[in-house]
N, C-alpha and C positions, 0 to 999 in steps of 0.2 A: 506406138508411143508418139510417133511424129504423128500422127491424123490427132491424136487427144490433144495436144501442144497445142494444134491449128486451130482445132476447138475453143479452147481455152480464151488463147489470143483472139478470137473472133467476140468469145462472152465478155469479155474484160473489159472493150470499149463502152459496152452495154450496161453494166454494173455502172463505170463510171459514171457514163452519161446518166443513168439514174439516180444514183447520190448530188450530181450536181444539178440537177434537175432539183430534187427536195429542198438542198439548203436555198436552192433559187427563190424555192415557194416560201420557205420559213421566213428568208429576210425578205419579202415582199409584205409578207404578212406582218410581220414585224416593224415594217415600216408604216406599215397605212394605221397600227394602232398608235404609234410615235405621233404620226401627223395625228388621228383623230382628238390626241390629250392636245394638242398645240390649239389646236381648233376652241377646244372649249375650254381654253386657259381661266379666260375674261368670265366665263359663268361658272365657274372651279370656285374664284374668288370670292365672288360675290355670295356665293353658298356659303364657304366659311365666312363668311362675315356675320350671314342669317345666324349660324350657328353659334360662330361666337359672342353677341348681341342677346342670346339666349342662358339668363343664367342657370347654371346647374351643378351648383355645387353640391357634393355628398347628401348635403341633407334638405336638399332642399328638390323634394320627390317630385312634384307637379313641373318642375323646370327639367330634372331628368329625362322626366314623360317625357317633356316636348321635344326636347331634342333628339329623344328615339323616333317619335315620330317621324323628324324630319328627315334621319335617313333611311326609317323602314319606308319611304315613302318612295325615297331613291331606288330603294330594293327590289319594292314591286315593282318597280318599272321596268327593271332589267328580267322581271319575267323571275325572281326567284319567291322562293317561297320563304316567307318570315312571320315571327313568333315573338311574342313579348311574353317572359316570363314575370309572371310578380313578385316583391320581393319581399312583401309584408313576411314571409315566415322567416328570413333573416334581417327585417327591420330597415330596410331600403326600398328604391325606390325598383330596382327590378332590372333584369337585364333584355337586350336586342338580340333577337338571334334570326340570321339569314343562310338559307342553305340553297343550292343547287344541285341534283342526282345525276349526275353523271356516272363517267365509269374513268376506271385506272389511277390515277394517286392521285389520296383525297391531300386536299389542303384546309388545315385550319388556319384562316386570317385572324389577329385579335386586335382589338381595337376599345375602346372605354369612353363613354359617354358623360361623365361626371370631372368635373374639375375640383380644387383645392378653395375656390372663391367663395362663400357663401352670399347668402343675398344684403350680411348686413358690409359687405366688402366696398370699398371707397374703388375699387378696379371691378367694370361694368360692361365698359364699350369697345370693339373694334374702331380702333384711328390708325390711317397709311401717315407713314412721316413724310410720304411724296420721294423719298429716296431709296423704293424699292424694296422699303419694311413695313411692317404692323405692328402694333401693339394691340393686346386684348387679351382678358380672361382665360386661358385655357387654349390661345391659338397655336401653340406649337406642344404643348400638352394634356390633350393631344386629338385637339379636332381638326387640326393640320393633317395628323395621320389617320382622321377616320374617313377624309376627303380623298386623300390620297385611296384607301381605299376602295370606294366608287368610283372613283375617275380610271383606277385600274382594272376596275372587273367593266365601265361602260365601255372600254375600248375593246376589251375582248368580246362583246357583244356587239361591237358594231362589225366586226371582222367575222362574225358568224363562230366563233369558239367556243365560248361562255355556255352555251347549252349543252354540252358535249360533257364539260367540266365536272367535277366532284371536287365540291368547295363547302364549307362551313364555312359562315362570317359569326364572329362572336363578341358584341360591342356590351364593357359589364359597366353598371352603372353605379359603383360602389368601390373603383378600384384604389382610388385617393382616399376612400376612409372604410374599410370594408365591414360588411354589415358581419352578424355572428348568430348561429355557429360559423364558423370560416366553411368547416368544411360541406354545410348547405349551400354558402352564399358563392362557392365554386364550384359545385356539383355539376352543373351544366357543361362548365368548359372541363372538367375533369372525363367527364364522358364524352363530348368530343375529342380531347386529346386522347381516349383509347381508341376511337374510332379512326383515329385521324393517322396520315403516315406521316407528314413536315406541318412544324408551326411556322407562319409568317407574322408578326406582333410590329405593329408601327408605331409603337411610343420613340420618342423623340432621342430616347439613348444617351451623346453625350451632346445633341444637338449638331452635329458635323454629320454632311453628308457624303463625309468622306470617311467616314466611319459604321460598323455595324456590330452588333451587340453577339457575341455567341455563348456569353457564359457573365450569369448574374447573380449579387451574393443575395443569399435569402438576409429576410428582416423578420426579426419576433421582437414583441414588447415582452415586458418585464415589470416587475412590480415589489419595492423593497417596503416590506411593514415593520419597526422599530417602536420598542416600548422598551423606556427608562421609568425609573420607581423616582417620582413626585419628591421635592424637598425644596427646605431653602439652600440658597446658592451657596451658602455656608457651610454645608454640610456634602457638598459632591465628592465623590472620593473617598466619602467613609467605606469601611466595609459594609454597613448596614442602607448605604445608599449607593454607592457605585458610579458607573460616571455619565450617568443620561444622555436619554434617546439620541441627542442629536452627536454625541460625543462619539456612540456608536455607529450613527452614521457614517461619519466620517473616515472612522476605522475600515468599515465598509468596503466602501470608494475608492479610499486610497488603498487599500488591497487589492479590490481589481484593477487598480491602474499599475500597480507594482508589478503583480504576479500576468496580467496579460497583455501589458499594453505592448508594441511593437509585430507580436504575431501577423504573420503576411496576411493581407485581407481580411484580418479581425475586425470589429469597432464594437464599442459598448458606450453609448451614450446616455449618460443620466439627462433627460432633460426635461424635470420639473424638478423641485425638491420642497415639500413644507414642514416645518416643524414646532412644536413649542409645547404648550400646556393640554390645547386644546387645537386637530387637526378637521378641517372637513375635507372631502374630497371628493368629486364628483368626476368617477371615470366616464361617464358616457361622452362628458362636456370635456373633460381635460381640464378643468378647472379647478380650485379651490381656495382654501383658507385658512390662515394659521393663526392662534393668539398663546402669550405666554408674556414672562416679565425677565429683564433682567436680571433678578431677584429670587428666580425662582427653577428650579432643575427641570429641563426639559423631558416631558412624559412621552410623548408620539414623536414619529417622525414616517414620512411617506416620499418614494422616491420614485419616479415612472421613469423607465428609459427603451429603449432600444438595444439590439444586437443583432450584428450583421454579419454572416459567415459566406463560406466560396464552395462548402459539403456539409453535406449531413455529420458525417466523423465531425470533423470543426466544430458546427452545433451543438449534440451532443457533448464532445470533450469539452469545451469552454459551460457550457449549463451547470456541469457538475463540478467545474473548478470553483464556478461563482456561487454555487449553493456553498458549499465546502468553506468558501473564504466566510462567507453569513453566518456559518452556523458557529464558529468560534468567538462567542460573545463577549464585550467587555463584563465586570462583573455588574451585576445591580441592574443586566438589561436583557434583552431579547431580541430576535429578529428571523425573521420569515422572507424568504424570495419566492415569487410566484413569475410562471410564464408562458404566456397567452399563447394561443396560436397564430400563426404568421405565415408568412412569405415561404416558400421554400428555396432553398438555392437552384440558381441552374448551371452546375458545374459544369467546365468546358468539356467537348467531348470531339471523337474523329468526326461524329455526323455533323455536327455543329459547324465544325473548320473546313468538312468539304462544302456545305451550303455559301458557305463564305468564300469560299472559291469559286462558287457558280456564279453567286452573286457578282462579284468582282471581274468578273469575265464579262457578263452583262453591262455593266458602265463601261468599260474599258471597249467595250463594240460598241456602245451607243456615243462614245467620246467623251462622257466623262469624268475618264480617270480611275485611280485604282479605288480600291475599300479596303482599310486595315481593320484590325479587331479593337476592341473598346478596352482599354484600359479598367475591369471588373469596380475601382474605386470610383469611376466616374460615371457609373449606371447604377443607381438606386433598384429595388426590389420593384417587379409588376408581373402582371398577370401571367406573362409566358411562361414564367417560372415552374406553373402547375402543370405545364404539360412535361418536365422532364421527368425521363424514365421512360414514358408515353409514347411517344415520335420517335423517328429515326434521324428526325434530322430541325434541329427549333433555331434562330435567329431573332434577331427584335433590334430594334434604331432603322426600321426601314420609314420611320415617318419624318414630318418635313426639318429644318432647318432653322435655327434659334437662337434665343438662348433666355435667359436671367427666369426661368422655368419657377414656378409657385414663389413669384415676387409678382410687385404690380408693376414692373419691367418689363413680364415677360412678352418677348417681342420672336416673331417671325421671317427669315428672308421671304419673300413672296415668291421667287422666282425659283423655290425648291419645292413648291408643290405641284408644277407639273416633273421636273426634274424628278421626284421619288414616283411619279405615275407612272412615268414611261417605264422606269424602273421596276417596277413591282411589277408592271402590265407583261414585261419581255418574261422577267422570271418565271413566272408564273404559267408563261407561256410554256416555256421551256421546260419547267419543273414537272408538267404535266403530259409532255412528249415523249418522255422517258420514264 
């Protein structure tokens, strides 16, 4: 027993000194990729500028193109292999896809190529205020975080990692207005997220980069169709005419706002509404037109809106309360709810809050600072969403710093695009070590 003790006590120094050996190497390496993003801050920026300068709004496909180009350009460089999907069979302009074969835990990054701008938009150009910000098209939502992107896989490639890696990058080019069928136009990233073991997603969150996304309410549109029986105004209310479309509306509306509103991380927002004699309406465009008289009982009515949940259950149970409210008709009218496909939620989950803890451990070693989770009301619906269920482990607001997001406000800290690099470069590091 005493000779095994001596043993022991002889291995123990050895063990030691080998674990401190490794984290020696880890933060060596970890620092020379910290310095490498510092290095090329100056040509970070100047990329997003290229980019943002490049208009590509949803529909405006040939602008899309180019700006996949410009970072699948990035991608070759790093030696990985990239792919442009086309988008014509869901009516877009197409998605970016860049992979590296590595071995041990894959990561899927996500990231999105298309902004909210179109080309007839009066907001066009990247300008620095001179005080350490930007303004521009789509610069923190979020080609802020598709940079952030590259800058964190060049760093692991300049440190020699990055080839070793098993990575998916997945930039979609329709995430601000998504093409249809939905479930074509995410097929791609839906097969990476089975593939894939954690999602990394760098949309912009709540714009704080002292904050990170673990859990997102899905978003589906909706579509109310209303028909009242034609008369003079004189006549509403009869039982042989009842009380038109638009009277129904309202009965509608103010239903779901009676019987749902309040529900924790519910929303249901009407937000278009036409009505009168004569309705046009043009879903592709989101547009329309209404005619009718004072004088005269309103025949149509058309309602577009939104609804936004935190599960699946929530979704479900709220769909059927809202058909339910629709189907009890004033008399003399009718009415129809339909509902699109959409966003899925991405309910909070343990995988989710420990990534956010790994996360959070990484700033707090890099010095700065801790990461809380996102208040689920102040992160709209994106792409990540589609890998839950998928992954063991999904996050998203790891891109840069901002704010006034699909306004022509919307502006950039500058000095959070190398800060989410280093950032992302450690994790990732680390994510893949383990």
């Amino acid at each position: 027993m005493i000779k095994m003790l001596e043993r022991i006590a002889c291995v123990l120094p050895l063990v030691a000194s080998s674990c401190l050996s490794a984290q020696d190497a880890s933060a060596e390496i970890e620092a020379r990729m910290v310095a490498s993003i510092e290095a090329r801050a100056d040509t970070a920026l100047e990329f997003l500028e290229e980019l943002v300068n490049v208009n590509s709004g949803s529909m405006n496909f040939p602008g899309v193109r180019k700006v996949g180009d410009m970072l699948r350009a990035e991608f070759d460089k790093l030696g990985m292999t990239t792919e442009w999907i086309d988008g014509a069979p869901f009516e877009r302009a197409g998605h970016l896809v860049a992979r590296q074969r590595g071995q041990g835990t894959h990561l899927l990054l996500i990231g999105h190529l298309d902004t909210v701008f179109e080309l007839d938009s009066p907001f066009q150009r990247f300008e620095r205020d001179g005080k350490g910000n930007a303004r521009g098209p789509g610069v923190v939502d979020m080609k802020g975080g598709d940079v952030v992107i590259v800058e964190a896989l060049r760093a692991l490639r300049e440190v020699g990692i990055l080839e070793d890696l098993n990575i998916t990058v997945i930039m979609t080019g329709d995430e601000e207005r998504s093409g249809r069928p939905l479930a074509l136009a995410r097929k791609v990233l839906y097969e990476a997220a089975e593939e894939a073991d954690i999602a990394l997603a760098f949309e912009n969150g709540d714009s704080d980069t002292r904050t990170a996304v673990i859990a997102r309410r899905g978003s589906t549109g909706w579509r109310l169709d209303v028909a009242g029986t034609p008369a003079h105004s004189s006549q509403i209310f009869q039982p042989e005419i009842g009380a038109g479309a638009i009277y129904e509306t309202a009965r509608i509306l103010n239903g779901f706002y009676e019987e749902l509103a309040g529900e924790a991380l519910l929303t249901f927002n009407p937000g278009m509404m036409l009505g009168g004699t004569a309705v046009d309406f043009d879903a592709f465009k989101e547009t329309g037109s209404a005619s009718g008289k004072t004088n005269v009982v309103a025949q149509l009515a058309t309602v577009t809106g939104d609804l936004r949940c935190i599960s699946i259950p929530q979704l479900d149970a709220t769909r059927e309360k809202m058909s339910s409210i629709t189907a009890k008709s004033l008399p003399g009218t009718s009415a129809k709810i339909v509902f699109d496909e959409g966003y899925p939620p991405l309910a909070p989950s343990d995988g989710n809050l420990k990534l956010l803890e790994i996360f959070d451990q990484v700033s707090r070693d890099l010095g700065f600072g801790p990461v809380s989770k996102v208040d689920p009301r102040k992160a709209g619906a994106a792409d990540v969403s589609f890998t839950a269920g998928l992954v063991d482990m999904a996050i998203d607001g790891l891109g840069t710093g901002g704010g006034n997001d699909h306004t022509v406000d919307e502006w950039i800290e500058l000095s959070t695009l190398a800060l989410q690099s280093k950032r992302a470069a450690v994790l990732i590091y680390r994510l893949t070590r383990t």
